[in-house]
C-alpha positions in Angstrom: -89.7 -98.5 -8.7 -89.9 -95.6 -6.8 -89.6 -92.1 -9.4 -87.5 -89.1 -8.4 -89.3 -86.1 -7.9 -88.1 -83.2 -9.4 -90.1 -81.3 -6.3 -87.9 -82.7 -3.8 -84.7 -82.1 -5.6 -82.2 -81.2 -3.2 -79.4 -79.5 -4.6 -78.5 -76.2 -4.9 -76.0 -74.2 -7.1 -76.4 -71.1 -6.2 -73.6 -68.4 -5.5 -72.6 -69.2 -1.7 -75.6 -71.4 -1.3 -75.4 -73.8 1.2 -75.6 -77.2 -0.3 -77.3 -80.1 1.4 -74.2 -81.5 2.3 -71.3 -79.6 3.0 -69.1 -82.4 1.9 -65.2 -82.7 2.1 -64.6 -79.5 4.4 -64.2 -81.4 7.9 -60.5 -80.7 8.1 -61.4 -77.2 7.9 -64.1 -77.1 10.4 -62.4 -79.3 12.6 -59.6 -76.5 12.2 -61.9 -73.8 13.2 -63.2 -75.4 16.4 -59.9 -75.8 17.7 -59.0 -71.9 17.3 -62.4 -71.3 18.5 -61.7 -73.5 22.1 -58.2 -72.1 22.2 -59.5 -68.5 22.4 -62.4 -69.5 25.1 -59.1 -71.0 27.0 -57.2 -67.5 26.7 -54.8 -69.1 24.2 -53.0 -67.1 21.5 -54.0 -68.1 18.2 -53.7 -66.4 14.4 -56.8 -64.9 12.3 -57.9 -67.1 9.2 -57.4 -66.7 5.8 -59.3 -69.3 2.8 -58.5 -69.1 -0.8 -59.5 -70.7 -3.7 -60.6 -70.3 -7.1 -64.6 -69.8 -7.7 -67.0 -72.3 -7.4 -64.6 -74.2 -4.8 -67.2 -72.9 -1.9 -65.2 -70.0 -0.5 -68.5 -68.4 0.9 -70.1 -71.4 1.7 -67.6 -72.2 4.1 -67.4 -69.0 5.4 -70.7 -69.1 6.5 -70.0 -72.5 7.7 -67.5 -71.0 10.1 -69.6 -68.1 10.7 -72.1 -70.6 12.4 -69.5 -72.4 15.0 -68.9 -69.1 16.2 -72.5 -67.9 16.4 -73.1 -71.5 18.3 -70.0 -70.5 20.9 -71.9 -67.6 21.3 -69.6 -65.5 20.1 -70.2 -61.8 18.2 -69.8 -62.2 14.7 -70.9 -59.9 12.0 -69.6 -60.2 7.9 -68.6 -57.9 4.7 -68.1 -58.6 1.3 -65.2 -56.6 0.2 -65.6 -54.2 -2.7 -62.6 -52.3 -4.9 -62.6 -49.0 -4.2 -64.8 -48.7 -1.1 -63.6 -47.8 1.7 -63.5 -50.3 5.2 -64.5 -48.1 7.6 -68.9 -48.2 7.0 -68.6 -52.0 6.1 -66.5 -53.1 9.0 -68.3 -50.9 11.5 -71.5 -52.4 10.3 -69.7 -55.7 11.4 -68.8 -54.9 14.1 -72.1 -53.4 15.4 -73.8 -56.3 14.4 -70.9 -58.5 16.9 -70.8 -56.5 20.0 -75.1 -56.2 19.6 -75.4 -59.8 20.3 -72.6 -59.5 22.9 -74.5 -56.3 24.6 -77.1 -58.5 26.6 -74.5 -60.3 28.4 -72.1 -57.4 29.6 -73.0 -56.5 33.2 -72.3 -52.3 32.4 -74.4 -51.3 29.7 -72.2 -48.1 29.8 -69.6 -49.8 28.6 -71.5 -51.0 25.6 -72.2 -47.2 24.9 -69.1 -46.4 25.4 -67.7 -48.7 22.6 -70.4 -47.7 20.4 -70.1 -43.7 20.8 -66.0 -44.6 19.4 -67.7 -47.1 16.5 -69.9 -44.3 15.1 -66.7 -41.8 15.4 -64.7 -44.5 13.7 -67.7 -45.0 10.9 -67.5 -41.3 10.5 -64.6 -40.6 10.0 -63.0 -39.9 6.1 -59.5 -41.1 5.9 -58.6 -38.0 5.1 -59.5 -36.9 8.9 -62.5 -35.0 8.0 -66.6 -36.0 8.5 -67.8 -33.5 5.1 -68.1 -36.4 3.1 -70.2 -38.5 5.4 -72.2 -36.2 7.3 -75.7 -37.3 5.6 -74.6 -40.9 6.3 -75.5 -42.7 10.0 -74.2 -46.0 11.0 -77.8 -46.4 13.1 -76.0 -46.2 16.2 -78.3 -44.4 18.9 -75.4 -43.1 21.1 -73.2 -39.8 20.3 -70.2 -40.3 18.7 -67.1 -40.3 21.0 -64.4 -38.1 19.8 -60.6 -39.0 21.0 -60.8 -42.5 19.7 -60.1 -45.1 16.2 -61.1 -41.3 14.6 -58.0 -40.1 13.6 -58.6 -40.2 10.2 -54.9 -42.7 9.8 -57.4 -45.8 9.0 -54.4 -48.6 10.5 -54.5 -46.1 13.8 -58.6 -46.2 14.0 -58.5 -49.6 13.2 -56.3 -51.4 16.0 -58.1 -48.8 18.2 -61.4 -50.1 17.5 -60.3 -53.6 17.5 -59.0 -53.3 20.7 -61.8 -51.6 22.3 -64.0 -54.4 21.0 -61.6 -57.3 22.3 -62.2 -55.6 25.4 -65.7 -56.0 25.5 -65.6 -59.5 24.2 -63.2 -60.2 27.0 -65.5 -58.5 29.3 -68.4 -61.1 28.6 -66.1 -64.3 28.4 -66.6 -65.1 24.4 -65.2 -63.8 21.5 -65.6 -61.6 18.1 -65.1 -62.6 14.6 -65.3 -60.4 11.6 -65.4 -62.5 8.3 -64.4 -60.8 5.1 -65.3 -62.2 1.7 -63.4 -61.2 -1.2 -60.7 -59.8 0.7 -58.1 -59.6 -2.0 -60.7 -56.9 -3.1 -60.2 -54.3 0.0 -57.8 -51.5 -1.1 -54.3 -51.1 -0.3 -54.4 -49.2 2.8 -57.3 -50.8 4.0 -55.4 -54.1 3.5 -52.3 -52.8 5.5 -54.5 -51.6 8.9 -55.8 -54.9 8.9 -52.8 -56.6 9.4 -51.7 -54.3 11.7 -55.4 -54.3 13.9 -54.6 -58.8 13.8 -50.9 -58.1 15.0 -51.9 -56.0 17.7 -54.6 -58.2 18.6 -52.2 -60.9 18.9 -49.7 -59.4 20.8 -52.1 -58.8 23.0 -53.9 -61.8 23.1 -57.3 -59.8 22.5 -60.3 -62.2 22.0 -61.0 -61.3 18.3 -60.0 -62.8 14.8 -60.5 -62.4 11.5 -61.7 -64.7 9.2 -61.3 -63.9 5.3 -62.1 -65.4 2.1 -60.1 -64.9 -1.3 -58.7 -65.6 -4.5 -55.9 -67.7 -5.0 -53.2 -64.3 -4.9 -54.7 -63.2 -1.8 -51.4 -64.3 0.3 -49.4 -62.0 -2.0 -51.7 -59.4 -1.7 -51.2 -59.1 2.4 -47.4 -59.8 1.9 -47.3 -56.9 -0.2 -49.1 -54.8 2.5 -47.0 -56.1 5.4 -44.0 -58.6 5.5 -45.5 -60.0 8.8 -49.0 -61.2 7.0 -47.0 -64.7 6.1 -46.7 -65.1 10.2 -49.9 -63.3 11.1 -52.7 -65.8 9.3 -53.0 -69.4 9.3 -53.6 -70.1 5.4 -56.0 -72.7 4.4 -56.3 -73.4 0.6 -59.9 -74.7 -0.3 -59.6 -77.2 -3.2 -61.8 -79.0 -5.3 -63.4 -82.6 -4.1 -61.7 -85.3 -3.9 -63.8 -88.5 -5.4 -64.9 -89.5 -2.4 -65.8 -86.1 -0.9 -67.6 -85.4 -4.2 -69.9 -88.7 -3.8 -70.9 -87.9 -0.7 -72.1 -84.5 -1.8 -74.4 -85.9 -4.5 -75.1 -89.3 -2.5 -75.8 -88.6 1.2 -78.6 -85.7 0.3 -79.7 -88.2 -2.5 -80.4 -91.1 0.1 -82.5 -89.1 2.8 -84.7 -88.8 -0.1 -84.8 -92.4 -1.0 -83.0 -92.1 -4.5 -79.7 -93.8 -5.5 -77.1 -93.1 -8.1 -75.6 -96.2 -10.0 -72.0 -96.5 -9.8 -71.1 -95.5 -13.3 -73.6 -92.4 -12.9 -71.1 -91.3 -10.4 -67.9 -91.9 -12.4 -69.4 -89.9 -15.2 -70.6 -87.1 -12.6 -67.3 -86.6 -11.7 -65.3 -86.4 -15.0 -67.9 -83.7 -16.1 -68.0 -81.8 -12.7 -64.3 -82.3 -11.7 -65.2 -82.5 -8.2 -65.8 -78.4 -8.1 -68.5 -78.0 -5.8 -70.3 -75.7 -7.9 -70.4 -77.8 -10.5 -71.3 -81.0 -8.5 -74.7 -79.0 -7.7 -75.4 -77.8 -10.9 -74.9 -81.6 -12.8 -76.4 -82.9 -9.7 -79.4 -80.7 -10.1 -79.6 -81.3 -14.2 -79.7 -85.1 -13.5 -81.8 -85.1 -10.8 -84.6 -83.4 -13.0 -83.9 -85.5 -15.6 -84.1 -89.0 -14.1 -87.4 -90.4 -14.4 -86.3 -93.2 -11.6 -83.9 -94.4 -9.0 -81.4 -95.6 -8.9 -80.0 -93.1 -11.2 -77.9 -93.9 -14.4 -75.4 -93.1 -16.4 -77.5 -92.5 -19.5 -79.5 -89.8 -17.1 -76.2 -87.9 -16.8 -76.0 -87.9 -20.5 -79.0 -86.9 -21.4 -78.8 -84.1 -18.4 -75.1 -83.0 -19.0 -75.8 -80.4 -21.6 -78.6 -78.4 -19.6 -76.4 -78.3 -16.9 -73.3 -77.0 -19.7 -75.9 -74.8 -20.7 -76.3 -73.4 -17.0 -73.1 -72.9 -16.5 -72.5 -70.9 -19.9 -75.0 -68.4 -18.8 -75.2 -68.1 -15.2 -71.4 -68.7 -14.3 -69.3 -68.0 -17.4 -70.9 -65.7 -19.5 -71.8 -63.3 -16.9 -68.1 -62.9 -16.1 -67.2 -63.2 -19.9 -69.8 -60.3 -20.7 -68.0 -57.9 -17.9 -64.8 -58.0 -19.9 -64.4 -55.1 -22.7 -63.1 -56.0 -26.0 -59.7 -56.2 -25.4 -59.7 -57.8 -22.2 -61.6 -60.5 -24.1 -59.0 -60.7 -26.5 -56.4 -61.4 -22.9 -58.4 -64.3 -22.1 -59.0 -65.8 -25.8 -54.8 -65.7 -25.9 -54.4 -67.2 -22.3 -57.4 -70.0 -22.6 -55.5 -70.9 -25.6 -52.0 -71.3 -24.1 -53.8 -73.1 -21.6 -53.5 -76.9 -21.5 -54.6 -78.1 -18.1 -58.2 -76.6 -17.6 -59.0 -79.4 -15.1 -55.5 -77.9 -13.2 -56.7 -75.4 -9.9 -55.4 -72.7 -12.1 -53.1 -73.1 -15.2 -50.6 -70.3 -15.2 -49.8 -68.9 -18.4 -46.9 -66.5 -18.8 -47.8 -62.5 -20.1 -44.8 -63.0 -22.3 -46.5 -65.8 -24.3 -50.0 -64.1 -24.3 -48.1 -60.7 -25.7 -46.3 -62.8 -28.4 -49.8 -65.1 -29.3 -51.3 -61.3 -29.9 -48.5 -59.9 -31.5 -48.3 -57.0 -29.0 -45.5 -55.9 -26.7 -46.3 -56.6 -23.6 -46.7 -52.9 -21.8 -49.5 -52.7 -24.0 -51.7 -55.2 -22.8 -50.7 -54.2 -19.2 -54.1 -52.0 -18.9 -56.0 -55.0 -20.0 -54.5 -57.4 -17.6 -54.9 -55.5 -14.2 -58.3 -54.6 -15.5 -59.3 -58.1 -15.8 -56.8 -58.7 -12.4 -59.4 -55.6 -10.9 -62.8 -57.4 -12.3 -61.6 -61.0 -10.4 -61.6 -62.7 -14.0 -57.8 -63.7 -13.6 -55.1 -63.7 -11.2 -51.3 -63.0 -11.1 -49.7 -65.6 -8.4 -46.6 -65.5 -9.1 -44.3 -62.5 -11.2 -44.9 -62.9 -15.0 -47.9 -65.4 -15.5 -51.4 -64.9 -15.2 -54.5 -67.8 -14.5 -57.8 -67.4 -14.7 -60.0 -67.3 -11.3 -63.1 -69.6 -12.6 -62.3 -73.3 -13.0 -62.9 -74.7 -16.6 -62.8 -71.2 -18.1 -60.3 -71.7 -20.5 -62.4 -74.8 -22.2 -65.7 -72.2 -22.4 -63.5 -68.9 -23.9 -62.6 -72.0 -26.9 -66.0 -72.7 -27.9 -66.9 -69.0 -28.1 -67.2 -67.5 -31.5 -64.9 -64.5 -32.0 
């Protein structure tokens, strides 16, 4: 028999690393081309928003998404949102990247210039309406800034200004641009609110630029909160764990271009300890891959692998997040992992009520600790008076940690 070689193992857990086999997302891509071809045809059609818990391949897909767009030769440029940083220098670096790769298309190069001179005004710009505080900064665009325009210092009047002005250009050139934002639930509240204005005004319009965000699970309350319009504005697409089949495929299919099999009951067992988390399918997949001495592999090779791969996960993907938390935010998430029952469930809601009574505190006292731990990404609030954590299987780890 043929042995499997750890050299050529092909799977990759690794945060927002493509996998070899982006398995059980074709709905979504298929999604994604049609809004793409409905733009090229001068069709009106909503920006994109993903959410999910972690590990479900938020960014992965992203990326995906990113790449149809780049292949339709459209502008594209991305950001990782961050609490309490500003939009302006990340989306004009976006941007800038987008209408760059749309520049040596356009038939006036003045125009280019043009757009540029009002995306280093825009990048300049405080939202307090002064430049003090960013003078030392440049965006590394080689053209003056032009005053007038998206510079106002009102970041939701700059921003549907400078999305409009790049729409233009896109339209100019025939394609489109499309800004993806991970961890968008993290962009502030104001920040938040010109978006949604900048994508209403685009649509109204009919302007040839979306964009495409990524998010936890309360990210659809978050926009709500910023404008009653957000609910009619995206087109919400929830990104879930793998179904069995999906989850095969993802282990099998990269498995079989390198000659190496999985036997059947390798594959049931692969998936009760994964639970079709894509994260996790890597990381077991990766274990018992190292650990098989031959195809086709068994289930007594996932056994034997299963508690590296726990161990893994324990370091790399739970306790980094656990050793973020303070104290008493650990304290929160010892009370809600055990009021939790379903850890398997795409995020068990547990109410604050029950947590404050489990700690024997009143409940405005453990406020700072929850939006803290809400503020780090470590839990989320989807609906008024329960709480769930963001990471899949967290509860089940917070249990077998010593106090």
């Amino acid at each position: 028999m043929q042995g499997v070689d750890p050299i050529r193992n092909p799977y990759a857990p690794g945060a927002g690393q493509r996998p070899p086999e982006l398995a059980g997302r074709d709905r979504e891509v298929e999604a994604f081309e049609v809004v793409l071809e409905r733009i090229a045809r001068g069709r009106p059609e909503r920006s994109l928003v993903l959410t999910g818990l972690r590990g479900v391949g938020k960014t992965v897909l992203l990326n995906s998404l990113r790449s149809q767009a780049i292949g339709r030769l459209w502008g594209t440029g991305k950001i990782e949102a961050r609490p309490d940083t500003s939009l302006r220098r990340p989306v004009s670096a976006a941007l800038h990247m987008a209408v760059r790769e749309l520049a040596g298309r356009h038939r006036a190069p003045e125009r280019i210039d043009d757009f540029l001179g009002v995306l280093k005004a825009f990048a300049l710009r405080s939202n307090d309406g002064t430049t003090k505080l960013r003078e030392r900064w440049q965006p590394g665009i080689d053209v003056p800034a032009v005053r007038g325009r998206a510079d106002s210092g009102d970041i939701e009047i700059d921003l549907v200004e400078l999305f409009t002005d790049a729409a233009a250009i896109a339209t100019d050139v025939g394609t489109g641009i499309a800004i993806f934002i991970d961890e968008m639930q993290d962009l502030g509240t104001e920040d938040i609110s010109a978006l949604c204005a900048a994508c209403h005004e685009l649509s109204q319009l009919g302007g040839p630029l979306i964009v495409v965000g990524a998010g936890l699970p309360h990210l659809p309350a978050v926009l709500s909160a910023a404008k009653s319009y957000s609910e009619r504005l995206f087109r919400y697409q929830r990104i879930d764990r793998l179904d069995r089949l999906a989850a095969d495929r993802a282990l099998g299919a990269p498995a079989l271009r390198e000659q190496v099999a999985y036997e059947p009951k390798a594959l049931d067992l692969l998936y009760e300890k994964s639970g079709g988390y894509p994260y996790f399918v890597q990381a077991y997949g990766k274990a018992t891959w190292d650990h098989a001495p031959q195809t086709p592999i068994t289930v007594a090779d996932v056994r034997v692998a299963a508690p590296e791969a726990e161990a893994e996960l324990a370091v790399g993907f739970f306790g980094s997040r656990f050793e973020r938390a303070t104290p008493a935010e650990r304290d929160y998430m010892r009370a809600m992992a055990a009021l939790s029952l379903d850890d398997d469930g795409p995020g068990t809601a547990v109410p604050t009520a029950e947590i404050a009574k489990s700690l024997a505190r009143r409940p405005a006292s453990l406020s700072p600790a929850r939006d803290a731990l809400i503020k780090k990404g470590l839990i989320y609030s989807g609906e008024r008076g329960t709480v769930a954590f963001t990471v899949p299987h967290f509860a089940r780890y917070l249990r077998t940690q010593p106090i």
